[in-house]
Phi, psi and omega in degrees: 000303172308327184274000155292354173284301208328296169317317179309306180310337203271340181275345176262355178270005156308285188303334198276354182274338192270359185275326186309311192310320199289289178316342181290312147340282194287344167279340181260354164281319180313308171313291185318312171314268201337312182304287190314317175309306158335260196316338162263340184264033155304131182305146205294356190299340182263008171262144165339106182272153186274147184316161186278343187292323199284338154316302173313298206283342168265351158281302191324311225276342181260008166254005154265345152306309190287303216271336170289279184301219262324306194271359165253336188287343186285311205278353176262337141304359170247071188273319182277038198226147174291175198269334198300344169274012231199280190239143181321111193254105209296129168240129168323121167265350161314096161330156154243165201292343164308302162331289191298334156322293192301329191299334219273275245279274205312326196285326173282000227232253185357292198291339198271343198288342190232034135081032198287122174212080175256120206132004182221149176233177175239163187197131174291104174255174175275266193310256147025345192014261203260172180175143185269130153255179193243111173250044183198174164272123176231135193276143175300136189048043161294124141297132220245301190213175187248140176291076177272138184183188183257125183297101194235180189268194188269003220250309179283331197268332155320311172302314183283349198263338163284287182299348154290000184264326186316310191264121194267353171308312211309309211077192176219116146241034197259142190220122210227123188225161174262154196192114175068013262336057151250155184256133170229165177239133189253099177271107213227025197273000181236113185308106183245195181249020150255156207303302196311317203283020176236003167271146182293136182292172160172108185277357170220337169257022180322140173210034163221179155231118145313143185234126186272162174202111209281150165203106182103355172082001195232131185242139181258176168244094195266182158256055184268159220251138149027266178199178158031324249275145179255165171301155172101317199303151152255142208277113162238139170200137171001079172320316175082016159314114178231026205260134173306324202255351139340287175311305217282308185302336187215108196262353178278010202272322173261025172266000000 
């Protein structure tokens, strides 16, 4: 019997040792927490002090922080507002061709109501005598000048071309067009200060065209160039004459 005590006793101071061991534990972490604490609760002079950039660069960073959460809390509370309020939307300065047609109708629409024949000079040739040059650049499908003279029928304009033949000083100055599917004439034979009655044919190096153009219920007959012209050029353009006894009285009419 005594030695079964015995054994019990040696098994419970077995188990009374390891609970000593956890405190032993638990007393050096605690010490340790100290220490750390000890070592943060140092006064701040021994800590680094910071630079005025690093200062700076930590305000920039938090007021660009601050205006970004400000600017996503606006687009998400304003979910029924367009992105187009919030940021600027770039417009195309490109025309469309309907535009630029219409830019092109007022501008030709100005020049023929205020008689504009600007880019040109007259200059005197030996064969030729007079003739319009280009002292300025025009671009194809330029406006260049209007055949201007009085708009007559064709019936009247027959009448005046026999007595204008009578006299061979006069020239042709008769310009004969279709218009509403009636035939008319544009009479440019009385000497004005205007440039069309005064260019010159040319059936193959021509570097203008007529052009009809309504204003009004009225059609004018303008000039407009070609293609190209550089200063200097001389303005020619097709009469379009084709009538044999036209060609015989005037043989420069097929050149």
């Amino acid at each position: 019997m005594p030695s079964r005590v015995k054994k019990a006793k040696s098994r419970s101071r077995k188990e009374n040792k390891e609970p000593k061991a956890k405190i032993k534990d638990a007393e050096t972490t605690m010490e340790s927490n100290q220490e750390h604490r000890s070592q943060d609760a140092q006064p701040a002079e021994v800590r680094p002090k910071k630079t005025s950039r690093q200062v700076r660069s930590v305000r920039m960073l938090s007021s660009v922080l601050n205006t970004s959460i400000s600017n996503r809390s606006c687009l998400n509370t304003s979910s029924n507002r367009k992105i187009t309020d919030f940021f600027q939307v770039r417009k195309s300065s490109r025309k469309t061709k309907s535009d630029l047609e219409k830019e092109k109708r007022y501008t030709f629409e100005n020049l023929i109501k205020n008689c504009i024949e600007d880019g040109l000079e007259i200059r005197h040739m030996n064969e030729k005598g007079r003739g319009i040059f280009a002292c300025k650049y025009f671009k194809k499908g330029d406006f260049v000048c209007e055949y201007a003279g009085e708009m007559i029928s064709y019936q009247v304009a027959k009448k005046r071309e026999e007595l204008y033949a009578q006299d061979l000083s006069i020239g042709c100055y008769m310009y004969f067009f279709e218009y509403k599917a009636k035939i008319w004439c544009i009479d440019a034979t009385s000497e004005t200060q205007r440039l069309g009655r005064l260019l010159n044919h040319s059936k193959t190096e021509g570097n203008c065209r007529t052009q009809l153009f309504e204003i009004g219920s009225k059609p004018h007959l303008i000039l407009v160039a070609a293609r190209d012209i550089e200063p200097g050029e001389e303005m020619l353009y097709d009469y379009g004459d084709r009538n044999k006894n036209s060609i015989n009285s005037h043989p420069w009419l097929a050149k």
